[in-house]
C-alpha positions as CSV (number, residue, x, y, z in Angstrom):
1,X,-35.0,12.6,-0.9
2,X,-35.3,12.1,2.5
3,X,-31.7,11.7,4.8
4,X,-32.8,8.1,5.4
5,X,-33.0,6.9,1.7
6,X,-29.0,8.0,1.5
7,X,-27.6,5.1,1.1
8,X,-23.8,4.2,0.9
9,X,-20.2,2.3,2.0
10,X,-18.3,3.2,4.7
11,X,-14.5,2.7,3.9
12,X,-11.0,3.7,6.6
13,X,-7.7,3.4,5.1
14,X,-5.4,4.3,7.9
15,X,-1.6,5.4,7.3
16,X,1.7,6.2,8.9
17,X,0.7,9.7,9.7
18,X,-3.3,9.8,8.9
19,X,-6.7,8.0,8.8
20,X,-8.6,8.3,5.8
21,X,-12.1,7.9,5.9
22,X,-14.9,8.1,2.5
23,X,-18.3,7.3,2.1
24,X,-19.5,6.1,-1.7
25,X,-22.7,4.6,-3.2
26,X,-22.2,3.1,-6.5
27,X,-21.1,5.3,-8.4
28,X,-19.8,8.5,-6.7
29,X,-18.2,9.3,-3.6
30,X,-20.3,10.9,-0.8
31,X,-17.6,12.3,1.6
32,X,-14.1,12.2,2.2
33,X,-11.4,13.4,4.3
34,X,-8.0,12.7,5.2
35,X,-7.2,13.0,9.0
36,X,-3.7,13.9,9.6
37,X,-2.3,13.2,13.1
38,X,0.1,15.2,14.8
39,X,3.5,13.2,15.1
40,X,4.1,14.8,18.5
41,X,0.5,12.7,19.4
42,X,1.7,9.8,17.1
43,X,5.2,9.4,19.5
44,X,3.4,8.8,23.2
45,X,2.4,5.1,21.7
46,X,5.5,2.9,21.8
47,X,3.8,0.5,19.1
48,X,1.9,1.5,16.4
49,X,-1.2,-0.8,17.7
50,X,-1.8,1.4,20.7
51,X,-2.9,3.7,18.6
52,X,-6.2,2.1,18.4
53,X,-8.5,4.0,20.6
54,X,-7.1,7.6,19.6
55,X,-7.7,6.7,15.8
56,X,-11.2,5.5,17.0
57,X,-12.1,8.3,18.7
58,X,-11.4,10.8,16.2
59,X,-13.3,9.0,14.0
60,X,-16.2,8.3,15.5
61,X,-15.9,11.8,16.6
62,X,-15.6,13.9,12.5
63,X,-17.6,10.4,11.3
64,X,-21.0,10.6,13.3
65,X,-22.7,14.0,12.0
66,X,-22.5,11.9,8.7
67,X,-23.2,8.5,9.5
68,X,-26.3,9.7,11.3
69,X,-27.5,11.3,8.3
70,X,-27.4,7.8,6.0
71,X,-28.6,3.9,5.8
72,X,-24.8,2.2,6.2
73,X,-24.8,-1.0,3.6
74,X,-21.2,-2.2,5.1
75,X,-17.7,-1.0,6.0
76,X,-14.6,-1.6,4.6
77,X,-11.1,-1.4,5.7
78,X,-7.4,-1.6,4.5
79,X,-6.4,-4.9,5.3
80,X,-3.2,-5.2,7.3
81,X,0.0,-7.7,7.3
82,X,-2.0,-11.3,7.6
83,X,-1.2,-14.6,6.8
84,X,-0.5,-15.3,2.9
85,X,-3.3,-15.1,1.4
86,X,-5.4,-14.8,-1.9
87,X,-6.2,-11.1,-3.9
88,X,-10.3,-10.6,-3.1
89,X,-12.7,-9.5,0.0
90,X,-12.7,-11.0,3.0
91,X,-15.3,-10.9,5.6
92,X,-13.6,-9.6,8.9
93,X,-13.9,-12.1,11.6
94,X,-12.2,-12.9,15.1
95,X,-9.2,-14.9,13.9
96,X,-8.1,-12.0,11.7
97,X,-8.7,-9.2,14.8
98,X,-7.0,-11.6,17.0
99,X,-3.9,-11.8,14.2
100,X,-3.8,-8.0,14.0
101,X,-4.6,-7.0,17.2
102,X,-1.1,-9.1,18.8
103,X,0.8,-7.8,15.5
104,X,1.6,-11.5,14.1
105,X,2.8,-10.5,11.0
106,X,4.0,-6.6,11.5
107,X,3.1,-3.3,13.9
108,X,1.6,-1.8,11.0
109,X,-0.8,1.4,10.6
110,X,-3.1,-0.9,8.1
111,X,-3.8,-3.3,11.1
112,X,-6.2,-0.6,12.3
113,X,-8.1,-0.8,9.1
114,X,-10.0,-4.2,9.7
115,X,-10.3,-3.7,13.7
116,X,-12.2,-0.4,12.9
117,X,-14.0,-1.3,10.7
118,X,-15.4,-3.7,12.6
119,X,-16.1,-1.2,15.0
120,X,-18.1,0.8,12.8
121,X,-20.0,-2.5,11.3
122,X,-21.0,-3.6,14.8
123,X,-22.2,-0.2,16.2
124,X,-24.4,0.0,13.1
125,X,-25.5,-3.7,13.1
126,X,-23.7,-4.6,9.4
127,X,-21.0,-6.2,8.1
128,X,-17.0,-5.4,8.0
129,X,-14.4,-6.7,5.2
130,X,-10.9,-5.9,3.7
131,X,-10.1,-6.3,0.0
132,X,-6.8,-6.8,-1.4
133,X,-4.4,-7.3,1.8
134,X,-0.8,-6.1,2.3
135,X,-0.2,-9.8,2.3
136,X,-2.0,-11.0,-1.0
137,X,0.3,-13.9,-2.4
138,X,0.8,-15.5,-5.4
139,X,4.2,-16.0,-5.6
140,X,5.6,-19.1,-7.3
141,X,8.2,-21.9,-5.2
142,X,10.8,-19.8,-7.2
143,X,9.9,-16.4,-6.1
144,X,10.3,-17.8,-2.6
145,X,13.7,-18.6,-2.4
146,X,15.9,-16.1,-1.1
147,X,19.7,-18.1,-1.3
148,X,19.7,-18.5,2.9
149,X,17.4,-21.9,3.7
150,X,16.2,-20.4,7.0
151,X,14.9,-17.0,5.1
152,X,12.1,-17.0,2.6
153,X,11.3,-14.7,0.3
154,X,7.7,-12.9,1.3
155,X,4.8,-11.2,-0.5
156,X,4.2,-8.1,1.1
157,X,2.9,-5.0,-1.2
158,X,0.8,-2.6,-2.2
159,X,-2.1,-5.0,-3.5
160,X,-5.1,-2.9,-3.3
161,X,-3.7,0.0,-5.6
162,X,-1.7,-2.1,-7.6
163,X,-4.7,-4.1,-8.4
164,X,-6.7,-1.1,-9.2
165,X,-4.2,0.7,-11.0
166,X,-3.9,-2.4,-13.3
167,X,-7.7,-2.6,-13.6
168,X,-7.6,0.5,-15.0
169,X,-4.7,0.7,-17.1
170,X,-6.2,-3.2,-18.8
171,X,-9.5,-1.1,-19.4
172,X,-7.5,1.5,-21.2
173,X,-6.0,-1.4,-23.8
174,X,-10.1,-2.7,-23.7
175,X,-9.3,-5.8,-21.9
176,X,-9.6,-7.7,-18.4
177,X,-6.2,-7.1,-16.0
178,X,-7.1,-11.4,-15.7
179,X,-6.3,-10.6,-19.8
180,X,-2.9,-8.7,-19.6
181,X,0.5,-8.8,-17.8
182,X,2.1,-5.6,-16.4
183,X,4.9,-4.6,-14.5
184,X,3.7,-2.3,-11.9
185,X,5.6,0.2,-9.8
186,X,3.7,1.7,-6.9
187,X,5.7,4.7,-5.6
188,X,4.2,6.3,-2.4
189,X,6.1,6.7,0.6
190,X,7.0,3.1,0.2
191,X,8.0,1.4,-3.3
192,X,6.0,-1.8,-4.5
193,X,7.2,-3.0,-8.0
194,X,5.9,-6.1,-9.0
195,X,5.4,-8.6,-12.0
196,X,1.5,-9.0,-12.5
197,X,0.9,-12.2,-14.5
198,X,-3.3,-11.8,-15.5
199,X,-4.3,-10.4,-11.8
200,X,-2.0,-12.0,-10.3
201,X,1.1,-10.6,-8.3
202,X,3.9,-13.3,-8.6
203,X,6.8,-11.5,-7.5
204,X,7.2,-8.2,-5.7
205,X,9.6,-6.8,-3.5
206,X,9.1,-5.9,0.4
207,X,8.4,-2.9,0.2
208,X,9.0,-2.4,4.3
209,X,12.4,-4.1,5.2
210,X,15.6,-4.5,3.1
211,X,14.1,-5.3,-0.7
212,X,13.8,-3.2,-3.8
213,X,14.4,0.4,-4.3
214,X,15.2,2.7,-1.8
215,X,11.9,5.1,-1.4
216,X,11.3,8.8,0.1
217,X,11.6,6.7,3.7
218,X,12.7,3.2,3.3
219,X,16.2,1.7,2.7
220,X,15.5,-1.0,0.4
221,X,17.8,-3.5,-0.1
222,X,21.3,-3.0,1.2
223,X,24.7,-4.4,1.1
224,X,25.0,-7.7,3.8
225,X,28.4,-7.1,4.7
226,X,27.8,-3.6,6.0
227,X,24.4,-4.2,7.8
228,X,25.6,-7.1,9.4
229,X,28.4,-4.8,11.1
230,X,25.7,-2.2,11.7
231,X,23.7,-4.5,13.6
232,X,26.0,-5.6,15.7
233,X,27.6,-2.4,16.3
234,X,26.1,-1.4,19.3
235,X,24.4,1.8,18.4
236,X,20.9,0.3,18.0
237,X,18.6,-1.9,19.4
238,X,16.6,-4.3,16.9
239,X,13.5,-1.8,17.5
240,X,15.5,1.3,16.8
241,X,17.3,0.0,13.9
242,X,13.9,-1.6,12.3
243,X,12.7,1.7,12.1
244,X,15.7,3.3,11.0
245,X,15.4,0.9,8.2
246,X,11.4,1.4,7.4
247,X,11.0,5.1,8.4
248,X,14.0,7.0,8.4
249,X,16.2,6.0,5.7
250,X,16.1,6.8,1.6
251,X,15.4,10.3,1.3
252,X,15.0,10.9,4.3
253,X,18.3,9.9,5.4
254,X,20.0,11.2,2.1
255,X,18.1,14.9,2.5
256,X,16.6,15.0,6.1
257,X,12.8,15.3,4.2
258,X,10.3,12.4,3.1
259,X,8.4,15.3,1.4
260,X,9.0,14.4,-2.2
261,X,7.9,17.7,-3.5
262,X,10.3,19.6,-1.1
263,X,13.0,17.4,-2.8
264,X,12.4,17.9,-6.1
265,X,12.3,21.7,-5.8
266,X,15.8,21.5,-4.6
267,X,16.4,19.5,-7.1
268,X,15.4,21.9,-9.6
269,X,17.0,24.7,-7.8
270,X,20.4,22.7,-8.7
271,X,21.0,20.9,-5.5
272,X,23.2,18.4,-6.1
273,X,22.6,16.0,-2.8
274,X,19.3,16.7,-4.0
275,X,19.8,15.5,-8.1
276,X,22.1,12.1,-6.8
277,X,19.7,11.3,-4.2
278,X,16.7,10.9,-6.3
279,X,17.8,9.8,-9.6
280,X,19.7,7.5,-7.5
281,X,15.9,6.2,-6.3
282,X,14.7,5.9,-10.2
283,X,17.6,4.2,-11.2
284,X,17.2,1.3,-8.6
285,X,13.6,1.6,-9.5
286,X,14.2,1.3,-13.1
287,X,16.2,-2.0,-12.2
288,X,13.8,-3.4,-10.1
289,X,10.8,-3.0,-12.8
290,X,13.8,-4.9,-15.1
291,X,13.8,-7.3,-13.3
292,X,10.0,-8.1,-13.1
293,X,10.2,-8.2,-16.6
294,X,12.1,-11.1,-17.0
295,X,10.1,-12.6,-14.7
296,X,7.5,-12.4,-16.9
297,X,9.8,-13.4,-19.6
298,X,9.3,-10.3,-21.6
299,X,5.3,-10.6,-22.0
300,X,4.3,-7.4,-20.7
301,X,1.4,-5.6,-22.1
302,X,2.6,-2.5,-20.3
303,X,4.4,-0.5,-17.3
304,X,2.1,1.3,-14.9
305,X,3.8,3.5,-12.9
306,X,1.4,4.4,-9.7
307,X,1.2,6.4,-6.7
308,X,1.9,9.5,-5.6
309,X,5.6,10.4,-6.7
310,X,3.8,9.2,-10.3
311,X,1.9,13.1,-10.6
312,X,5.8,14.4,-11.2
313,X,6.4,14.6,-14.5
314,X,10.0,14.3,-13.8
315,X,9.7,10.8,-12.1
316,X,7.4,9.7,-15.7
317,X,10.1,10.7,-17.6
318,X,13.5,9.5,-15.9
319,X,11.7,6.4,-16.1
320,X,10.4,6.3,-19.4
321,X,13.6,6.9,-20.7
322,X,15.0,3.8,-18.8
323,X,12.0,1.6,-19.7
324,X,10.3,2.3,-22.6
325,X,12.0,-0.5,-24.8
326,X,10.6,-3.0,-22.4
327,X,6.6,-2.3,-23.5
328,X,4.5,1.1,-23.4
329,X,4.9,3.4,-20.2
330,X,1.1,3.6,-19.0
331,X,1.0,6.7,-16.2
332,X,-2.1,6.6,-13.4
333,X,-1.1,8.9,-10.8
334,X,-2.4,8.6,-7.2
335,X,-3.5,5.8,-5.1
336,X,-7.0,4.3,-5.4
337,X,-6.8,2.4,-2.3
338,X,-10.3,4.1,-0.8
339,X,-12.1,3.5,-4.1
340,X,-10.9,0.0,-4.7
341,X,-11.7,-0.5,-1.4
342,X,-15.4,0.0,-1.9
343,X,-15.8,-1.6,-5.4
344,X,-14.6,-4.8,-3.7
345,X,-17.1,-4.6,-1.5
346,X,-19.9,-3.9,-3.7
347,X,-18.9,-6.6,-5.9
348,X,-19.6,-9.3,-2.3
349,X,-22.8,-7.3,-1.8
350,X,-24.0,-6.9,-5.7
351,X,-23.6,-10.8,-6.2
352,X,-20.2,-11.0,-8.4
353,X,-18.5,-13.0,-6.0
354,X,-18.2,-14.5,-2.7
355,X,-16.9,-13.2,0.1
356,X,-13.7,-15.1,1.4
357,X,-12.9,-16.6,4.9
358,X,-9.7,-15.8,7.0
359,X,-8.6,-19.3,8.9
């Protein structure tokens, strides 16, 4: 085979700390890699955007020796905090990069994803898109309300993994996820846990500011009262104390370390800040996932639990044992985000459906 009949999908998922980059035809991935940036690099951009160009460059820098090598069919990126929108692909175009470019929604890692990508697509004269947004929303009126008129509830999750986590766990019972209803927790650095009624997310928390679970960073919801007089206590500004709640709060806060693994060992070793602090996390989980179930008014086909905190078996257990009379506990460690990412794409360029616009 010569290097030219190589074909395949270009695909960037960037994160807090890293840019992940894959290649995959069809069936098989072709390269990947996880690019790790140094915080000390991370801290000389005041906003997350501005870290643009270096995440560019050090792509295009590890990319090229493979790109060159290949026929490109299109690229795909993690789509970022956009307007509410409906689960699918969506072609990248200028009112999206112009909406993630001046942060409308949030100063997130993911609004690099479609604004690379693009750059990719239009060095090598192809197409860009995003599947499965941070945003994706199909709440109902009633999942909107929040008890404060000027606040409304908003969809902001985990889509693209929950979605393929669910695909997978619906083939396991030999059905469609459009076929089945699961309550899904996502449990990465940040907690997702959402009701999904056939596909279709109709309630999650946010995952980023003040809903749900606390997580390894986040603080999840907290009591109003006491963040109230927090806020207005003078030791933060609203940019400090924004990412005090997103980035440096739940286990973090609790055990001065987002490494879950670190924390579970010193768990095990018998620390007790250690044992309160994370059962503490699985039991607001457990409650959370509760309370998508009656949501779905008990008509669950399963739980998935997701993610990366899902390869300890400790974390599959605590929860089991807390939600196992709701329906079976279905386990798929890991996030799928880079191969979702390309199936959704391959499904616009096979024919099975239609890209979608971004107005």
């Amino acid at each position: 085979m010569n290097q030219s009949d190589i074909t395949g999908l270009l695909v960037i998922n960037p994160g807090a700390t890293s840019t992940k980059a894959a290649i995959f035809d069809r069936e098989n991935v072709l390269f990947r890699e996880n690019y790790q940036h140094d915080s000390s690099e991370l801290k000389q951009f005041p906003k997350v955007i501005e870290q643009y160009e270096y995440r560019r460059e050090l792509l295009e820098k590890y990319l090229e020796p493979h790109l060159d090598k290949m026929v490109l069919l299109a690229v795909a990126g993690r789509g970022g905090p956009l307007k509410p929108l409906e689960g699918g692909t969506y072609s990248v175009n200028e009112k999206m990069l112009a909406d993630l470019r001046n942060t409308v929604y949030s100063d997130h890692a993911s609004n690099h994803g479609a604004l690379l990508a693009k750059y990719f697509a239009d060095k090598y004269g192809i197409k860009a898109y995003i599947v499965d947004p941070v945003s994706v929303d199909n709440f109902t009126p009633l999942a909107r309300i929040s008890g404060l008129p000027e606040i409304e509830r908003k969809s902001r999750s985990h889509a693209l993994n929950i979605k393929a986590a669910s695909r997978e766990a619906a083939a396991k019972m030999g059905k469609k996820v459009e076929q089945a209803n699961f309550v899904v927790l996502h449990l990465g650095s940040g907690f997702s846990i959402c009701a999904l009624e056939k596909g279709r997310i109709i309630d999650v928390n946010d995952g980023l500011h003040g809903m749900g679970p606390y997580s390894v960073e986040r603080c999840g919801a907290l009591p109003i009262g006491a963040l109230v007089k927090i806020c207005f206590s003078g030791k933060y500004t609203e940019e400090q104390l924004l990412k005090k709640l997103a980035s440096e709060s739940g286990l973090q806060a609790y055990l001065g370390t987002s490494d879950f693994k670190a924390a579970l060992r010193r768990m095990e070793s018998g620390d007790e800040k250690a044992v309160l602090a994370i059962e503490g996390m699985l039991y607001q989980c457990a409650k959370e996932a509760s309370a998508c179930a009656a949501v779905l008014k008990g008509k669950i086909d399963g739980i998935v639990i997701t993610g990366g905190l899902a390869y300890a078996p400790y974390v599959i257990d605590n929860l089991t044992e807390y939600l196992a009379f709701l329906a079976p506990i279905i386990s798929i460690p890991g996030e799928f985000e880079m191969e979702a990412l390309a199936r959704g794409v391959y499904r616009v360029l096979d024919g099975e459906e239609n890209p979608k616009e971004y107005t």
